[in-house]
C-alpha positions as CSV (number, residue, x, y, z in Angstrom):
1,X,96.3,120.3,105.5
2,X,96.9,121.7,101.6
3,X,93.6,123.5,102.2
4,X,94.4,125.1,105.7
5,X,98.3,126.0,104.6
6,X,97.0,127.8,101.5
7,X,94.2,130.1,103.1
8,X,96.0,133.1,103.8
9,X,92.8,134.7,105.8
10,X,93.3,132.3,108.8
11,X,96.0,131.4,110.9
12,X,96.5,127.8,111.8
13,X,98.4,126.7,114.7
14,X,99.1,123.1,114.8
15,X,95.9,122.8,117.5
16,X,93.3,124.0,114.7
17,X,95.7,121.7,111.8
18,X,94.9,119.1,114.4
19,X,90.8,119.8,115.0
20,X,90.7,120.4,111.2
21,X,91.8,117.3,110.5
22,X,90.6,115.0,112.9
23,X,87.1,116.8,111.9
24,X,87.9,115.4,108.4
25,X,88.7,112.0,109.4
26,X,85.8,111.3,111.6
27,X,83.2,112.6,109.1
28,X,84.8,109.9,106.4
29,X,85.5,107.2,108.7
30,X,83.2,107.6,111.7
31,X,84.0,108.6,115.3
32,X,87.3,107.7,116.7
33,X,89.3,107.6,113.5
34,X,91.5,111.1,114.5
35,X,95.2,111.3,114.8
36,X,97.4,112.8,117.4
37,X,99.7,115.4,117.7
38,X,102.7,113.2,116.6
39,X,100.9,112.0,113.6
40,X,100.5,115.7,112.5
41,X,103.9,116.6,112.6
42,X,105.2,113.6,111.3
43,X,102.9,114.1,107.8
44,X,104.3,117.6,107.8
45,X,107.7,116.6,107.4
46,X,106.5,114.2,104.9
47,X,104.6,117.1,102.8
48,X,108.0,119.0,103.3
49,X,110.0,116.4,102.3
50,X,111.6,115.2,98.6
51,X,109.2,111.9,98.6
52,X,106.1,114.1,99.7
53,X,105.4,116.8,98.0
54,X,107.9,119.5,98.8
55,X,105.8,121.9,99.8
56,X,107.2,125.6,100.6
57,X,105.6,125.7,103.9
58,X,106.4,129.0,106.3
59,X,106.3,128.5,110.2
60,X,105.2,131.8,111.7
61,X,105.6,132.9,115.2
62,X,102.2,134.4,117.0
63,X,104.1,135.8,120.4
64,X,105.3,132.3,121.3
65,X,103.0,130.2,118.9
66,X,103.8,129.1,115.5
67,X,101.2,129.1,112.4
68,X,101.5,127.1,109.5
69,X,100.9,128.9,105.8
70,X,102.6,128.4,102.2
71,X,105.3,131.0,101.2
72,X,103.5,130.8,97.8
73,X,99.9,131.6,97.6
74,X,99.4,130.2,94.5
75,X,101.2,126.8,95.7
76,X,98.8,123.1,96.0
77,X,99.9,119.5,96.2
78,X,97.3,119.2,93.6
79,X,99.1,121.3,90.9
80,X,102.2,119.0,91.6
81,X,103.4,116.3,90.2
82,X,103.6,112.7,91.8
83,X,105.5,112.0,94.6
84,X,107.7,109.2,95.1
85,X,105.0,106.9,97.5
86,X,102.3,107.7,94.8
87,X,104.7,106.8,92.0
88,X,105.1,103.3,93.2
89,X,101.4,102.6,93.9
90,X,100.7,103.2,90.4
91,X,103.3,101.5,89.0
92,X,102.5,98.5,90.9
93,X,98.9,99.4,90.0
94,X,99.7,99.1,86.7
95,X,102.0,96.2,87.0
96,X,99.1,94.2,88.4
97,X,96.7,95.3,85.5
98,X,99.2,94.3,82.8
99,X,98.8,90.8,83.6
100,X,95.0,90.9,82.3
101,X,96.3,92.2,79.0
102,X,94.6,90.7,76.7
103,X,92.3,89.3,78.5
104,X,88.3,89.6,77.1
105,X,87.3,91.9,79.7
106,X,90.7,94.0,79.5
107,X,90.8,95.1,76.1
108,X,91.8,98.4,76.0
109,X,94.3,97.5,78.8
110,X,97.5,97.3,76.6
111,X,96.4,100.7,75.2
112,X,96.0,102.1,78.1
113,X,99.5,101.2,79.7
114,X,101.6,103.3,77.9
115,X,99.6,105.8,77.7
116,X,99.7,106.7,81.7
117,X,103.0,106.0,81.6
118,X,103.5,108.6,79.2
119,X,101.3,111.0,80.7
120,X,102.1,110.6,84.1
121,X,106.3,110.0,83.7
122,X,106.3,106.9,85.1
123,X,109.5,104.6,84.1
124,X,108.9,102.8,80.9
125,X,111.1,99.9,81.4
126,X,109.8,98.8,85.0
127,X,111.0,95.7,85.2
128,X,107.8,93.0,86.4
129,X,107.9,91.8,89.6
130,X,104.7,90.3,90.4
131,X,103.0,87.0,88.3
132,X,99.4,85.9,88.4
133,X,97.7,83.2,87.3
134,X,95.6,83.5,84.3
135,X,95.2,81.5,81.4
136,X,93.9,83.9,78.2
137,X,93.6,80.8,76.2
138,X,91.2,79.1,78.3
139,X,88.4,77.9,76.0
140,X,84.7,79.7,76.4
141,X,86.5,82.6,77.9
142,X,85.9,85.0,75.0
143,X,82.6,84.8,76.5
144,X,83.2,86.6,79.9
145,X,83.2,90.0,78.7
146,X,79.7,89.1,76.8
147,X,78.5,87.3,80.1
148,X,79.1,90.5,81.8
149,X,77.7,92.6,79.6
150,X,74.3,90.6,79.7
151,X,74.6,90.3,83.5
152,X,74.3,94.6,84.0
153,X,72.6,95.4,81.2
154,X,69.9,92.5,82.7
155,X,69.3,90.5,79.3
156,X,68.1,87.0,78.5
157,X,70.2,84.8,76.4
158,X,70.1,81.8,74.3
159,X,72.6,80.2,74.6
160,X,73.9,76.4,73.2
161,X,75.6,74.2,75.2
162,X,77.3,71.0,75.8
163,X,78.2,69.3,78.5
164,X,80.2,66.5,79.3
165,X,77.4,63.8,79.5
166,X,75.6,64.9,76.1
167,X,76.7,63.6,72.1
168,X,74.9,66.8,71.1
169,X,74.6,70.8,72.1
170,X,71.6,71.7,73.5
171,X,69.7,75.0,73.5
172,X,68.2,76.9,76.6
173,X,66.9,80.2,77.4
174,X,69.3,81.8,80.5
175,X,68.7,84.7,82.8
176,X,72.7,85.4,83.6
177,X,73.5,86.4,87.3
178,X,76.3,85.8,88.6
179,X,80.1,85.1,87.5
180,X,82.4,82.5,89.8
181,X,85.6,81.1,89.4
182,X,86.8,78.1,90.6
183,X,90.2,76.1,89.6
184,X,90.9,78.2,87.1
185,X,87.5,78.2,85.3
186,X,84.9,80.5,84.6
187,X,81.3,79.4,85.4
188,X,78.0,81.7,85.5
189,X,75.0,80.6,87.3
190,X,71.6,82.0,86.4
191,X,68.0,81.2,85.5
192,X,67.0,78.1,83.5
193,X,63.8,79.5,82.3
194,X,62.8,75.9,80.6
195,X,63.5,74.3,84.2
196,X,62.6,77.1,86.4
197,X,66.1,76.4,88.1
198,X,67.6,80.2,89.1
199,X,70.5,78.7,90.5
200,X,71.6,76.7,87.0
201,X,75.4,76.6,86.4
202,X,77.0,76.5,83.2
203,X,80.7,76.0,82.7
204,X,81.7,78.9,80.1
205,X,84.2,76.3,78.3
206,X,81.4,74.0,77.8
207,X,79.0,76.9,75.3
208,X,79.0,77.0,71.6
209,X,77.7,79.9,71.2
210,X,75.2,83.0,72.8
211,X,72.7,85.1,71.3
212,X,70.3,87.5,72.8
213,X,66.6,87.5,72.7
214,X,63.8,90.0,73.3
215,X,62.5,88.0,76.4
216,X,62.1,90.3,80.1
217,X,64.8,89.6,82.2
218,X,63.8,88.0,85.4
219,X,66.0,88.9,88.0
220,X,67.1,87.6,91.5
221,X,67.2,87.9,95.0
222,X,70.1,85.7,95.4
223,X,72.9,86.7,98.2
224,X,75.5,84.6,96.1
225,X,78.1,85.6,98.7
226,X,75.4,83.3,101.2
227,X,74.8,80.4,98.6
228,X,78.6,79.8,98.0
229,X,79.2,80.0,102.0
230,X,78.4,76.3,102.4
231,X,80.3,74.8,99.3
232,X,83.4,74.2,98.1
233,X,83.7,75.0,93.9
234,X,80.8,75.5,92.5
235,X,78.4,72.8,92.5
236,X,75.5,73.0,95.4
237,X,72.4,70.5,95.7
238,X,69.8,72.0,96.8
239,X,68.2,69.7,99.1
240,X,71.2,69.0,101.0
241,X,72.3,71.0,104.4
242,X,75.4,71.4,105.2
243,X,77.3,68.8,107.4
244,X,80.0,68.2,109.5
245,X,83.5,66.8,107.4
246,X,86.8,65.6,109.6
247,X,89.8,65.0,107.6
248,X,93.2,64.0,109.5
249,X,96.8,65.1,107.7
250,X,99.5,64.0,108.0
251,X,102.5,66.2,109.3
252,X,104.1,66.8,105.9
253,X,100.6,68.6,105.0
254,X,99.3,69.7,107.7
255,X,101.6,73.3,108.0
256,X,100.4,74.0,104.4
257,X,96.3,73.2,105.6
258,X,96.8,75.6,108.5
259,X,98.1,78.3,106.6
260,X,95.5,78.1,103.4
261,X,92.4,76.3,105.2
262,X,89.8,74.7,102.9
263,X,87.3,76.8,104.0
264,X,86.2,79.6,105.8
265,X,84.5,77.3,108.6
266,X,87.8,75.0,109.1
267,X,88.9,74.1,112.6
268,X,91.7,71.9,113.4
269,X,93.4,70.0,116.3
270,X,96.1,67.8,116.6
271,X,95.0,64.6,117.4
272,X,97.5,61.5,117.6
273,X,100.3,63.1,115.8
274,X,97.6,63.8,112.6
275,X,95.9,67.4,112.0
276,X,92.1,66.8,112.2
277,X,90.5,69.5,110.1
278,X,86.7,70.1,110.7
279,X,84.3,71.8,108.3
280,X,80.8,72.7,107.6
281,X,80.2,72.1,103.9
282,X,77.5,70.5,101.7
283,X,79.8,67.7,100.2
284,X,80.1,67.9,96.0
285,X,82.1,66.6,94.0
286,X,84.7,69.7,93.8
287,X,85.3,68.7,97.6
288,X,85.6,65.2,96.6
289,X,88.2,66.4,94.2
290,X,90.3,68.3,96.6
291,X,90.2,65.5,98.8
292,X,92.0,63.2,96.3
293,X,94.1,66.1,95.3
294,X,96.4,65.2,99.0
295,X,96.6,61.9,98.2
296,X,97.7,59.3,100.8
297,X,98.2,62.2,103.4
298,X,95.2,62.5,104.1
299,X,92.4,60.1,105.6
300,X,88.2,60.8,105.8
301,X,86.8,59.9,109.4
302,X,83.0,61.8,108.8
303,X,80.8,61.4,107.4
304,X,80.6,57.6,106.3
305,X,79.3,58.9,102.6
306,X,81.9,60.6,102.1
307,X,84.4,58.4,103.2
308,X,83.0,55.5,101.1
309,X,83.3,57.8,97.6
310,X,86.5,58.6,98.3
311,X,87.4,55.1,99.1
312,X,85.6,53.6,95.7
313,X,87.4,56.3,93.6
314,X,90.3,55.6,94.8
315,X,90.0,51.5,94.4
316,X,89.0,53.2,90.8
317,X,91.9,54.8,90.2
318,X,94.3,52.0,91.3
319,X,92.3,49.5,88.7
């Protein structure tokens, strides 16, 4: 609409406003994404208006049609500055962003801040109204921003690492692919060139240290969207398929298992006063964990193998 009310060479009638736009919309967002004639106005009055743009718009009569055109040639939204709606977008924009601050990946993020604030006028004592959770002092996550880096740029690594089952680190060569996280860690999975594994998963609190090497970087066909489908976490075994899990909750629980389901394939029915929750995962150990994680309000009925490690670990946990 800026567009049509500043070309003083045409008149535009709120018909042609209409096909001009609608024309717009469709060749974005594909046929059948137009407005109607009540939507036109209504953004009109918005452009007009203190939280739009106040735009000095003229409504010419034609005989007994009216044409829309700016009293000031020279005027544009573009050349104006923010309106109220765009004002808050960025603020919360911004708002959301300064929780990364410092932050391996978001370095120049508490530079930044202040310095669109500044340049764009925006309130410099906003008060913070939004919390998320991240933890800057989680240990190996100086080494996202370098995991990333590799990951683009397509380098190998070495890298040394030590899990939880080994007295020593050990060393391994490691085509980087992917970046998850899961319960507030950070894991990347790539290949294991000593192994030949391309789906091998390291824990980024569990490295010592990376270098790079001169190796060729093998990349991947992985859809990693598709391999995490089936699991909960992290950890997936390879020759297992996926497999049918009932759980049953109990009413305390049960509202909050509806509301944030365990996985994308959950089902449930009340059966017997209990919640029976039905998914289609490969059962790991991070499923295990979220298991015991609802303690006695919650009860395994399939699959048996399941049912029996959650049983032993919790005979385990009781001494």
């Amino acid at each position: 609409m800026d567009r049509c009310f500043r070309n003083s060479g045409r008149k535009y009638f709120w018909q042609d406003l209409l096909d001009e736009i609608n024309k717009a919309l469709e060749e974005f967002n594909g046929p059948g994404s137009g407005i109607k004639r009540r939507q036109l106005f209504d953004d009109i009055r918005f452009m007009e208006s203190e939280q739009g743009w106040g735009i000095p718009l003229d409504k010419n009569r034609d005989g007994r049609k009216v044409y829309y055109r700016y009293s000031d040639s020279e005027f544009s939204i573009s050349n104006q500055p923010l309106n109220e709606s765009e004002v808050s977008q960025i603020e919360a924009a911004i708002s959301v962003l300064s929780r990364f601050s410092g932050a391996p990946q978001f370095e120049t993020v508490q530079e930044m801040i202040p310095v669109l604030k500044d340049r764009l006028g925006l309130d410099h004592t906003s008060k913070e109204v939004i919390g998320l959770e991240s933890n800057i002092d989680l240990k190996g996550i100086e080494y996202l921003s370098r995991l990333y880096d590799a990951i683009t740029k397509e380098e190998v690594l070495e890298i040394e690492y030590k899990d939880f089952k080994s007295d020593e680190p050990f060393k391994l060569t490691f085509h980087p692919y992917y970046l998850k996280q899961y319960n507030s860690r950070w894991f990347v999975l790539g290949l294991n060139e000593e192994l030949d594994i391309p789906t091998w998963n390291l824990a980024l609190d569990r490295i010592e240290s990376i270098n790079q090497t001169r190796k060729v970087y093998q990349p991947t066909d992985i859809d990693w969207n598709d391999y995490f489908y089936d699991i909960i976490g992290v950890t997936r075994f390879q020759d297992k398929e996926p497999e049918k899990v009932d759980l049953d909750f109990s009413k305390e629980v049960a509202p909050y298992v509806e509301t944030k389901p365990l996985h994308p394939s959950q089902k449930s029915k009340w059966i017997d006063g209990k919640l029976r929750v039905s998914i289609e995962v490969i059962p790991n150990y991070e499923l295990e964990s979220l298991i015991l994680s609802f303690g006695e309000k919650v009860r395994v009925i399939e699959p048996p193998e399941l049912k029996n490690k959650i049983s032993l670990r919790l005979k385990d946990a009781a001494g």
